[in-house]
N, CA, C and O atoms as CSV, one atom per row, in Angstrom:
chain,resi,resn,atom,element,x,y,z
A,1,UNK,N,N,0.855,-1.181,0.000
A,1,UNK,CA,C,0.000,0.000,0.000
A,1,UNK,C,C,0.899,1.241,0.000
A,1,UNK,O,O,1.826,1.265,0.809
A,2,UNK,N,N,0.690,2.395,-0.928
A,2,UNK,CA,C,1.687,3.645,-0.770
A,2,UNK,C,C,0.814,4.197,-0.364
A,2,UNK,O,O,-0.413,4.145,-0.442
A,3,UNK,N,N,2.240,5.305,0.545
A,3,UNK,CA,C,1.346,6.313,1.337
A,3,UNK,C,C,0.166,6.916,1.031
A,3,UNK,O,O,-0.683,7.141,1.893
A,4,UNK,N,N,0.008,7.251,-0.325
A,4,UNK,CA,C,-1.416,7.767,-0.577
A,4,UNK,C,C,-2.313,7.150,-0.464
A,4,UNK,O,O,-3.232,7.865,-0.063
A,5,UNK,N,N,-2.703,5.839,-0.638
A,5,UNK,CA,C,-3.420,4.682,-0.639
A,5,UNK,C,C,-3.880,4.522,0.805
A,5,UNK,O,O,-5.044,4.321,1.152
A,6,UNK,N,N,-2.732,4.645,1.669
A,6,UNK,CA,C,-3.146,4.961,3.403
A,6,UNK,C,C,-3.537,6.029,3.498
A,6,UNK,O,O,-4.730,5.802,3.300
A,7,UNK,N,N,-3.484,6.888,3.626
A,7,UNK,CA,C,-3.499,8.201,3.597
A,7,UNK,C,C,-5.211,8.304,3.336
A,7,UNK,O,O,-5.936,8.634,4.274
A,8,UNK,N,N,-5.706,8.032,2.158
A,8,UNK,CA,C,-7.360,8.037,1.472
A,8,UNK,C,C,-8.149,6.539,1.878
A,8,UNK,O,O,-9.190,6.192,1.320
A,9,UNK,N,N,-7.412,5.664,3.024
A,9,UNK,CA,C,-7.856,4.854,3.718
A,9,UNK,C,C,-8.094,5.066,4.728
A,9,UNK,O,O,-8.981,4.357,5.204
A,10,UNK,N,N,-7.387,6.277,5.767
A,10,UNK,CA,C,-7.568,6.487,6.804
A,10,UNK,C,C,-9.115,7.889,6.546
A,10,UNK,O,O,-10.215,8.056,7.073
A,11,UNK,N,N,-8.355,8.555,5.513
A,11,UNK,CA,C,-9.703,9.653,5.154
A,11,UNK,C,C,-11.187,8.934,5.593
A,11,UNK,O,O,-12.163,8.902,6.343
A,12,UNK,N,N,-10.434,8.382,4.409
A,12,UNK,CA,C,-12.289,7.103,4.258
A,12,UNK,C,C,-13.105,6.502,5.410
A,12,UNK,O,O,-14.329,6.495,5.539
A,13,UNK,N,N,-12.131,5.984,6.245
A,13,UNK,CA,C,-12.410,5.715,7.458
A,13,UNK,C,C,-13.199,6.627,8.436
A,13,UNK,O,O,-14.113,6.368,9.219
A,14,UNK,N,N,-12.658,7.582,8.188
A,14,UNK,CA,C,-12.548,8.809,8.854
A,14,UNK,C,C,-14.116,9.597,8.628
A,14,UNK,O,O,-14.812,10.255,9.402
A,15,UNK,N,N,-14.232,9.322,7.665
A,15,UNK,CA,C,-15.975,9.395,6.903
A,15,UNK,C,C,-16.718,8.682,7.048
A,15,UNK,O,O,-17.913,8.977,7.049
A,16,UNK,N,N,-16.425,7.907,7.162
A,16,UNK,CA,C,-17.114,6.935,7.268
A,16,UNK,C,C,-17.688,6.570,8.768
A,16,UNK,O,O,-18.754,5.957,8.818
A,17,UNK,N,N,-17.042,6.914,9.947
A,17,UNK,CA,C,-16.892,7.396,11.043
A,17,UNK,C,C,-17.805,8.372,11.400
A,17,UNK,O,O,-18.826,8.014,11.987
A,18,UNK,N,N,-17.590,9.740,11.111
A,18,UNK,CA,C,-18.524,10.963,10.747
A,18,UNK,C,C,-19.933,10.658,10.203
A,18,UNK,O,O,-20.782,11.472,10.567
A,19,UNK,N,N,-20.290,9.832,9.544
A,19,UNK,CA,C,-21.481,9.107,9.370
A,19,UNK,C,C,-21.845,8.189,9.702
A,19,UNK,O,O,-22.450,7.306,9.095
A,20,UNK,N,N,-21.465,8.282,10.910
A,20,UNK,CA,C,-22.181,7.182,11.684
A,20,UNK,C,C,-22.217,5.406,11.289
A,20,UNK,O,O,-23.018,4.480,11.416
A,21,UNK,N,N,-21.091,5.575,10.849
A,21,UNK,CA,C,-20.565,3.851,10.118
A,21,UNK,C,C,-20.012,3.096,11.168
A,21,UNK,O,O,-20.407,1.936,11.044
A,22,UNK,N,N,-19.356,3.211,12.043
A,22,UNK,CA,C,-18.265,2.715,12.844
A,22,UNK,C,C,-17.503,1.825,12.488
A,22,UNK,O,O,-16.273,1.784,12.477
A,23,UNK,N,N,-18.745,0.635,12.001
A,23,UNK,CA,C,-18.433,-0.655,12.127
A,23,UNK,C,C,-16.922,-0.476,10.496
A,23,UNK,O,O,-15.708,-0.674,10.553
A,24,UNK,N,N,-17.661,-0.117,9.500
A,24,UNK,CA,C,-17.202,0.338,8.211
A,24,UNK,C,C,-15.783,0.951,8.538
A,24,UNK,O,O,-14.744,0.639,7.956
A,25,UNK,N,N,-15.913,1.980,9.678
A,25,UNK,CA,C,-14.634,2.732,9.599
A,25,UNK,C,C,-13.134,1.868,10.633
A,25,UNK,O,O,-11.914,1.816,10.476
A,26,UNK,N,N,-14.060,1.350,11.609
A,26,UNK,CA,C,-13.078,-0.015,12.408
A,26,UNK,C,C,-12.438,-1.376,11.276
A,26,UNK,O,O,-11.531,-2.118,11.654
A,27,UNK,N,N,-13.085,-1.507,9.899
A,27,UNK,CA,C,-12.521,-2.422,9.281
A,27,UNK,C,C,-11.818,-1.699,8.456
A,27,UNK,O,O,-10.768,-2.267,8.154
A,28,UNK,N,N,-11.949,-0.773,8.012
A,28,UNK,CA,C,-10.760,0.332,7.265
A,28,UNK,C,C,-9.850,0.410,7.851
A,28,UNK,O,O,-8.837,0.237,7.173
A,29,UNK,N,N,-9.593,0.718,9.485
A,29,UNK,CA,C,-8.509,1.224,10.033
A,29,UNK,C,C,-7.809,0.074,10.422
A,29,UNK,O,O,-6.626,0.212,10.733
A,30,UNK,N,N,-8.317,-1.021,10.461
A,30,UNK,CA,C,-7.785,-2.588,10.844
A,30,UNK,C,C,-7.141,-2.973,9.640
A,30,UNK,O,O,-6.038,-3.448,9.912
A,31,UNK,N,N,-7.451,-2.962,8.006
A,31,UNK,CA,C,-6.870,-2.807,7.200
A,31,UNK,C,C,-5.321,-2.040,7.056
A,31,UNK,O,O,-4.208,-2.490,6.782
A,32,UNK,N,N,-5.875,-0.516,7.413
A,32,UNK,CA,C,-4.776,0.026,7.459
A,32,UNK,C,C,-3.922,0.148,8.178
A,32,UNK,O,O,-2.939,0.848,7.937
A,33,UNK,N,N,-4.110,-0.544,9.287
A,33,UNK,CA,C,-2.751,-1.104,10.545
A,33,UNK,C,C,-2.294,-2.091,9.889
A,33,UNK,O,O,-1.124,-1.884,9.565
A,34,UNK,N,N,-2.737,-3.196,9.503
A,34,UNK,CA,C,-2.372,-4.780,8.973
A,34,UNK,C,C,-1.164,-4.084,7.872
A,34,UNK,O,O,0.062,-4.134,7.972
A,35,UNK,N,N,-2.010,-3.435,6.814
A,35,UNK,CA,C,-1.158,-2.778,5.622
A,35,UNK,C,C,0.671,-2.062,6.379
A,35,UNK,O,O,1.766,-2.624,6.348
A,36,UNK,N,N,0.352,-0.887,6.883
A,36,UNK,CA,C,1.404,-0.197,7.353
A,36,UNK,C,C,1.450,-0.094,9.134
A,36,UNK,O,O,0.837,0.854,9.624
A,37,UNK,N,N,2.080,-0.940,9.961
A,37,UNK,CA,C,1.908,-1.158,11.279
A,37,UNK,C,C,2.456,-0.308,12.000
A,37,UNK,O,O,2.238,-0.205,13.207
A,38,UNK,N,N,3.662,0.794,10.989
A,38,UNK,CA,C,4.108,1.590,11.328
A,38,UNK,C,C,3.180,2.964,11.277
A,38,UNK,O,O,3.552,3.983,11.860
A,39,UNK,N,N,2.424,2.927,10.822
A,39,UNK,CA,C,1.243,4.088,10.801
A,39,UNK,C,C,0.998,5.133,11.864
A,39,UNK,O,O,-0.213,4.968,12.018
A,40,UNK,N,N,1.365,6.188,12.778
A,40,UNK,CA,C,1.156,6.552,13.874
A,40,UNK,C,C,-0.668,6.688,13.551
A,40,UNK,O,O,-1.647,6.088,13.996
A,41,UNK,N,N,-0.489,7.709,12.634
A,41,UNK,CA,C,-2.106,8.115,12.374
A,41,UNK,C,C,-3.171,6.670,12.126
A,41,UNK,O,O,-4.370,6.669,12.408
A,42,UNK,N,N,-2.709,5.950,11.769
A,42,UNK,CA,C,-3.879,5.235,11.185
A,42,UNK,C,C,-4.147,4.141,12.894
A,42,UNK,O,O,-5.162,3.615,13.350
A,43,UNK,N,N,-2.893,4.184,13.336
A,43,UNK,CA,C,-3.287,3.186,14.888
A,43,UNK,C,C,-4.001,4.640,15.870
A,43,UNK,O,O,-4.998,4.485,16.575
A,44,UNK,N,N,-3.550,5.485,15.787
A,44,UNK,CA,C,-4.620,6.447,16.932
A,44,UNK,C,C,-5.699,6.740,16.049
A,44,UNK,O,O,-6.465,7.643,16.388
A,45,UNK,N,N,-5.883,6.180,15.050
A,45,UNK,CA,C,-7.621,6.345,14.637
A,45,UNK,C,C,-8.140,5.693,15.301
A,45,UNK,O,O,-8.947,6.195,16.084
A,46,UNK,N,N,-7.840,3.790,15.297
A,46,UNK,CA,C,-8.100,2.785,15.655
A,46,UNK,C,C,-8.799,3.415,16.972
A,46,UNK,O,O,-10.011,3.415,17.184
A,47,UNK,N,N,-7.875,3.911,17.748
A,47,UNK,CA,C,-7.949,3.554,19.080
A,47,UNK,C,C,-9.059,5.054,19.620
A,47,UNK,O,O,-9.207,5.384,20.796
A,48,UNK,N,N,-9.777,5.826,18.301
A,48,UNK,CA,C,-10.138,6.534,18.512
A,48,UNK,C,C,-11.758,6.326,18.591
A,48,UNK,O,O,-12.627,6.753,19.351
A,49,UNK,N,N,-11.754,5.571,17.583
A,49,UNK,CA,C,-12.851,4.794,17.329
A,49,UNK,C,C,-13.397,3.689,18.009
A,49,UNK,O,O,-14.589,3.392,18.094
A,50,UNK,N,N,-12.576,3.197,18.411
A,50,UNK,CA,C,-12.796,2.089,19.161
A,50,UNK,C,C,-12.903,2.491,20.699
A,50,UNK,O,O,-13.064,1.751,21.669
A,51,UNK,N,N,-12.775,3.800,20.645
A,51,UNK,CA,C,-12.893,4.308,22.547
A,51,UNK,C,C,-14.263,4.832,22.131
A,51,UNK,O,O,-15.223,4.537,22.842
A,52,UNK,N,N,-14.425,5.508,21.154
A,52,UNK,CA,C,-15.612,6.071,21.023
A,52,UNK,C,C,-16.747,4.819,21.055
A,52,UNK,O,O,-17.713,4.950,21.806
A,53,UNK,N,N,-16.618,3.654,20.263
A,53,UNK,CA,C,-17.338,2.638,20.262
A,53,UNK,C,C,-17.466,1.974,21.937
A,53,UNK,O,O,-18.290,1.133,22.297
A,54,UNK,N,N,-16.696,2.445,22.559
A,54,UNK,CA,C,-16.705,2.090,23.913
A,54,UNK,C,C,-16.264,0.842,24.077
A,54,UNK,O,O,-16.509,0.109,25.036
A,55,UNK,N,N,-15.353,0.505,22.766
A,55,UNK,CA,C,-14.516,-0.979,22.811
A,55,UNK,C,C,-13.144,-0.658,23.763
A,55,UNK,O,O,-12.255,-0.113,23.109
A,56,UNK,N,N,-12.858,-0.869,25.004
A,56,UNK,CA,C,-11.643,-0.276,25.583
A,56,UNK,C,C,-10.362,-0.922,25.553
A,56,UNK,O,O,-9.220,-0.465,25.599
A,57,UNK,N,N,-11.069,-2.755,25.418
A,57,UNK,CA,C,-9.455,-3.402,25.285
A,57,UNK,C,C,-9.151,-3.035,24.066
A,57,UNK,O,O,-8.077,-2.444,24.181
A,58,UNK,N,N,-9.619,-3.038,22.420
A,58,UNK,CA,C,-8.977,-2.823,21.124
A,58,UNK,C,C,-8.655,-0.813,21.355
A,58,UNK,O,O,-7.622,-0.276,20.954
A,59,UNK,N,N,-9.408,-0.312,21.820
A,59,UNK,CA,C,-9.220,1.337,21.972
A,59,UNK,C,C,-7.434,0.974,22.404
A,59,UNK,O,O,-6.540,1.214,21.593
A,60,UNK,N,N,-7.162,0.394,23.745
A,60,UNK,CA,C,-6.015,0.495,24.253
A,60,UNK,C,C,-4.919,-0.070,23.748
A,60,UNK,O,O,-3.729,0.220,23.872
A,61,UNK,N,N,-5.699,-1.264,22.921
A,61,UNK,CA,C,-4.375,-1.626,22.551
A,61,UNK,C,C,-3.771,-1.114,20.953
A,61,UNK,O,O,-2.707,-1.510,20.477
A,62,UNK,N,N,-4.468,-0.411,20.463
A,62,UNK,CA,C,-4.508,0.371,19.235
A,62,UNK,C,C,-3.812,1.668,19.722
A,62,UNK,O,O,-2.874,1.902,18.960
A,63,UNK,N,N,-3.927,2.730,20.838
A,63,UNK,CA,C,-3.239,3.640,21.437
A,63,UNK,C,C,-1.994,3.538,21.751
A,63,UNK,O,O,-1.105,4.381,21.632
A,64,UNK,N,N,-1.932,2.088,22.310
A,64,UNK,CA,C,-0.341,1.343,23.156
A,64,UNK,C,C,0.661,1.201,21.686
A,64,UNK,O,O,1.890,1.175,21.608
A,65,UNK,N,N,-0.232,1.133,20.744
A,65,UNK,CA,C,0.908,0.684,19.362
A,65,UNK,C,C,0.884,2.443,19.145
A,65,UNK,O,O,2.002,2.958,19.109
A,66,UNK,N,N,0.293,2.903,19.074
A,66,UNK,CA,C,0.521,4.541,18.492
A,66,UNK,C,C,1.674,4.885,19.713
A,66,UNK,O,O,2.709,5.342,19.228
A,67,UNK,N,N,1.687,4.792,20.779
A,67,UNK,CA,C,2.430,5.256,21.657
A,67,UNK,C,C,3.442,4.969,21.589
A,67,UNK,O,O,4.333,5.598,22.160
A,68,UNK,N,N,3.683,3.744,20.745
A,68,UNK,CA,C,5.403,2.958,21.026
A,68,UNK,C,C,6.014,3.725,19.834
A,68,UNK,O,O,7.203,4.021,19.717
A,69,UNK,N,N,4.904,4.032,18.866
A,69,UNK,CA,C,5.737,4.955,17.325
A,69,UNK,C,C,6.152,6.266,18.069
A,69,UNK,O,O,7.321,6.652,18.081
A,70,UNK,N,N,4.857,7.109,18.857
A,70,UNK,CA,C,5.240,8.406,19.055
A,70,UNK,C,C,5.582,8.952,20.377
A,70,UNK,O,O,5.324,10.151,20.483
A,71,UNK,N,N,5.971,8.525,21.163
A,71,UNK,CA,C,5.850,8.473,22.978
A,71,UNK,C,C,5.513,9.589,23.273
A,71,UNK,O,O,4.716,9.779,24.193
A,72,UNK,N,N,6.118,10.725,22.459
A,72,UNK,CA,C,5.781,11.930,23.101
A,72,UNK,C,C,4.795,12.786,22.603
A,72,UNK,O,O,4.661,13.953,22.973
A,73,UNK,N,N,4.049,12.179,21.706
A,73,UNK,CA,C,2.866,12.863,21.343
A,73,UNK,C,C,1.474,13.514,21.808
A,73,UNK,O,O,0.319,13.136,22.006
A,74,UNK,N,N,1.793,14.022,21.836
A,74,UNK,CA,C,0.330,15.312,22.858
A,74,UNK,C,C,-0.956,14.347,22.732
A,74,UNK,O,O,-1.661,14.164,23.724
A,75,UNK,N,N,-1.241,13.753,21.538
A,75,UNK,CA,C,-2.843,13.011,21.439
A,75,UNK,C,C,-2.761,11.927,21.630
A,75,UNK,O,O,-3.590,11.414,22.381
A,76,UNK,N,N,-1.828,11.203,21.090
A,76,UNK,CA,C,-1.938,9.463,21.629
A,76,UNK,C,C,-1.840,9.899,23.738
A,76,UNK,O,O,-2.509,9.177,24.478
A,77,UNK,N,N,-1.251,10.695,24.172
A,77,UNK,CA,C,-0.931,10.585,25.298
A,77,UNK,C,C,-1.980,10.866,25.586
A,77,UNK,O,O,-2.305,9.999,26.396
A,78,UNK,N,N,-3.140,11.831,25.410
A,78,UNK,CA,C,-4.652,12.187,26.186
A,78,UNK,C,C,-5.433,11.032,25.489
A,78,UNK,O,O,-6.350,10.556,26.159
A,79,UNK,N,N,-5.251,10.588,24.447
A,79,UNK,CA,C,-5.930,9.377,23.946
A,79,UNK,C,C,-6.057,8.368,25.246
A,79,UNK,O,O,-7.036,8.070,25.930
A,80,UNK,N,N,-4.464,7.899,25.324
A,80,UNK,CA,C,-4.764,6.763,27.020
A,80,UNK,C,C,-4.846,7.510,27.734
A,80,UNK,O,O,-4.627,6.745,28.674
A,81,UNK,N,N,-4.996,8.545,28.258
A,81,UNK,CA,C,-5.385,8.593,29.434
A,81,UNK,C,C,-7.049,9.108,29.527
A,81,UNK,O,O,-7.659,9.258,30.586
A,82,UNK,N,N,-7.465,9.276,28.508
A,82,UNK,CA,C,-8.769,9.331,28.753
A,82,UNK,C,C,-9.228,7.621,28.615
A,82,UNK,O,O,-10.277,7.236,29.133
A,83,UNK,N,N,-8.424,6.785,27.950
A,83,UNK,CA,C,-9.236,5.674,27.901
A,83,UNK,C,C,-8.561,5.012,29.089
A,83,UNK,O,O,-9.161,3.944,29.208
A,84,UNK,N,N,-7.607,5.084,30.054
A,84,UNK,CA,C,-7.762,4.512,31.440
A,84,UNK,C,C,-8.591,4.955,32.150
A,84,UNK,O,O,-9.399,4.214,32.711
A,85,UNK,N,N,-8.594,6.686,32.349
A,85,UNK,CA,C,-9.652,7.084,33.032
A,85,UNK,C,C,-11.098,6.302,32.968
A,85,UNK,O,O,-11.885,6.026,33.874
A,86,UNK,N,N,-11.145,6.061,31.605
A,86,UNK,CA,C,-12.609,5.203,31.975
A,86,UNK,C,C,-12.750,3.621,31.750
A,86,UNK,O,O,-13.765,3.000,31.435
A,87,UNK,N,N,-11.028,2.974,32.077
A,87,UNK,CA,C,-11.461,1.495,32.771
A,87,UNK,C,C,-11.416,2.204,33.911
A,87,UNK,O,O,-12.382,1.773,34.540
A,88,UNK,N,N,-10.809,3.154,34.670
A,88,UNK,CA,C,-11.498,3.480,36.220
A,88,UNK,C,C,-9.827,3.564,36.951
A,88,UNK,O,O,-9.706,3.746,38.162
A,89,UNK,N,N,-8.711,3.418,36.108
A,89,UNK,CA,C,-7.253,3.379,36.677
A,89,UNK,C,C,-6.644,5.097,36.776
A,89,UNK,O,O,-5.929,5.759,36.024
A,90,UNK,N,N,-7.208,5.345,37.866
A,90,UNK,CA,C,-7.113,7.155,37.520
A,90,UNK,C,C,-5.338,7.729,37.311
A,90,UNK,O,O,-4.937,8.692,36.656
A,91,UNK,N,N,-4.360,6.504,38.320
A,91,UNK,CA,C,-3.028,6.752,38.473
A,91,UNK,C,C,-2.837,6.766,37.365
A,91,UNK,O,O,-2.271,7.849,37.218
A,92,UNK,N,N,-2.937,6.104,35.979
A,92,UNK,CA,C,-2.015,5.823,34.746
A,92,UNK,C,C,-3.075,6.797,33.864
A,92,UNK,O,O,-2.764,7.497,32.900
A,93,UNK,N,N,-4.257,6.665,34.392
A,93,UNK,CA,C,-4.509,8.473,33.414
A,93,UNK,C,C,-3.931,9.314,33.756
A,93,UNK,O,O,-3.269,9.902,32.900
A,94,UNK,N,N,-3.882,9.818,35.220
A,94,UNK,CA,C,-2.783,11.076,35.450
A,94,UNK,C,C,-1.415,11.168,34.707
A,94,UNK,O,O,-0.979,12.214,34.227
A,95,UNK,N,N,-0.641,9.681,34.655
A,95,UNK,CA,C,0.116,9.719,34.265
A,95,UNK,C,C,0.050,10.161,32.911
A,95,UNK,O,O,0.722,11.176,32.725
A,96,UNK,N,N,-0.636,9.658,31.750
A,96,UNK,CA,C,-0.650,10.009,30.754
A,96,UNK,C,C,-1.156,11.673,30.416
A,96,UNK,O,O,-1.167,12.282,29.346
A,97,UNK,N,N,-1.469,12.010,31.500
A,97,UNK,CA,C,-2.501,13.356,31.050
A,97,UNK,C,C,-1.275,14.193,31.122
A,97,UNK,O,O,-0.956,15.039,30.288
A,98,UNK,N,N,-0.427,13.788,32.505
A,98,UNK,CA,C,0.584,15.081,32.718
A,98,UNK,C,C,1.734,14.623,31.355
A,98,UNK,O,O,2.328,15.609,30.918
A,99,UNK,N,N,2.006,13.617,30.835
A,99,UNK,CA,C,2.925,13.442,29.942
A,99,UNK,C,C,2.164,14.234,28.519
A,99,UNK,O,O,2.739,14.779,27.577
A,100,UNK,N,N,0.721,14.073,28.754
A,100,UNK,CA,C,0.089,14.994,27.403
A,100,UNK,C,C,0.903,16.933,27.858
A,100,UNK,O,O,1.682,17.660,27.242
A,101,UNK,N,N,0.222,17.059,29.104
A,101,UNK,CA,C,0.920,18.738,29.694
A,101,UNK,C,C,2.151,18.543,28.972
A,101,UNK,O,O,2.221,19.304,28.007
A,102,UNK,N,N,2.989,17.902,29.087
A,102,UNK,CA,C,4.432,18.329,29.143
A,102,UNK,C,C,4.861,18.203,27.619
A,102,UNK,O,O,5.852,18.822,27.232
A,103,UNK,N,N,3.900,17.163,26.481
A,103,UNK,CA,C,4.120,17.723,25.142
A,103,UNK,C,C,3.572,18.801,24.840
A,103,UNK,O,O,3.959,19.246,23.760
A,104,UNK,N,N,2.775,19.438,25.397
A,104,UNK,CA,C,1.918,20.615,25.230
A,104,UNK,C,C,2.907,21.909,25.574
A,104,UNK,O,O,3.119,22.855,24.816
A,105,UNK,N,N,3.429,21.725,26.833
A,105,UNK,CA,C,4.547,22.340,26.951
A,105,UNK,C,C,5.859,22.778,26.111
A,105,UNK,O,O,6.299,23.925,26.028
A,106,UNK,N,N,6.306,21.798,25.602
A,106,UNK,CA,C,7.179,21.637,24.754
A,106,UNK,C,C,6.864,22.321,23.476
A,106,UNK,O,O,7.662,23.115,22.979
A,107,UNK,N,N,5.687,22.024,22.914
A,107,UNK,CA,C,5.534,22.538,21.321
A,107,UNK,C,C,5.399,24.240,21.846
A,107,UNK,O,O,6.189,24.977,21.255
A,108,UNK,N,N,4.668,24.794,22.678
A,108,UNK,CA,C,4.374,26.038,23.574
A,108,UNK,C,C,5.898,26.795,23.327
A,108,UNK,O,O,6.201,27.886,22.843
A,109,UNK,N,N,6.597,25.816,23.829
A,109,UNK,CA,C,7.909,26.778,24.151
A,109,UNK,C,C,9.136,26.785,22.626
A,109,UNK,O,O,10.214,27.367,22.501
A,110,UNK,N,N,8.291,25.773,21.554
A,110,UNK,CA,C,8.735,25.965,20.251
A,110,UNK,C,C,8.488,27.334,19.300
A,110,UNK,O,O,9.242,27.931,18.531
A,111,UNK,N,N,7.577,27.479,19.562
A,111,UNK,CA,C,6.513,28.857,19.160
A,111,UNK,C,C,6.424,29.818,20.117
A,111,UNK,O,O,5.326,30.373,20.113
A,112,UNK,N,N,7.224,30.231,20.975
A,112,UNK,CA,C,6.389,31.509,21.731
A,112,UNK,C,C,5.586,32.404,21.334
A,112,UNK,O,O,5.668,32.829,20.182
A,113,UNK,N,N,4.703,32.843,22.163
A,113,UNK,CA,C,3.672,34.215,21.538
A,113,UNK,C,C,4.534,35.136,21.419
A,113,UNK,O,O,5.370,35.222,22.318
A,114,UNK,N,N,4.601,36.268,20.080
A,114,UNK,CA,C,4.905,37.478,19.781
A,114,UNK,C,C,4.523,38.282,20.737
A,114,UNK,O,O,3.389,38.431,21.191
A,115,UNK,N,N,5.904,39.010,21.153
A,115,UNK,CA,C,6.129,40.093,22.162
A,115,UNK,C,C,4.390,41.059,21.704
A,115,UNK,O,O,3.710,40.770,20.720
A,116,UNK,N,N,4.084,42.036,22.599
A,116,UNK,CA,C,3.060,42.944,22.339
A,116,UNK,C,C,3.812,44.393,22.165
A,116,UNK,O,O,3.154,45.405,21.924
């Protein structure tokens, strides 16, 4: 599959999603993990969808693979920790929430706001 091919697989998904497909957009994005496993985007769809579906073991373990590509990524990191927060493990959401702060931090202090 070339990147574009993922790329208008994850879209699709992604629409498919937005209209109320789920099921449609969970076999797209399962596709497009199988295809490219290295995918950051196409595994935090997974796990986006699948939290939204209120599926929490595939949500997590679709997040846990986005996390190992991007560790320090601002959304996979609020991704788990909103989906521990609601198996009910509040310690490893905190954890993830403050590791979301501290990429948030980081890009913040890439860009400062223009002096006034």
């Amino acid at each position: 599959m070339t990147d574009d091919e993922l790329q208008t697989l994850i879209e699709d998904a992604t629409a498919d999603y937005a209209l109320g497909e789920t099921d449609a957009a969970l076999a797209k994005l399962t596709r497009a993990t199988a295809a490219a496993p290295a995918s950051f985007e196409a595994w935090h769809a997974l796990a986006e969808v699948n939290f939204s579906a209120r599926k929490l073991d595939p949500a997590l373990t679709a997040a846990e693979c986005a996390h190992t590509l991007r560790p320090a990524d601002l959304f996979i990191n609020t991704t788990l920790s909103r989906i521990w927060m609601e198996r009910g493990d509040k310690a490893r959401a905190e954890h993830f929430g403050a590791q979301a702060k501290i990429a948030d931090w980081k890009e913040q202090l890439k860009s400062p706001p223009a002096a006034s």
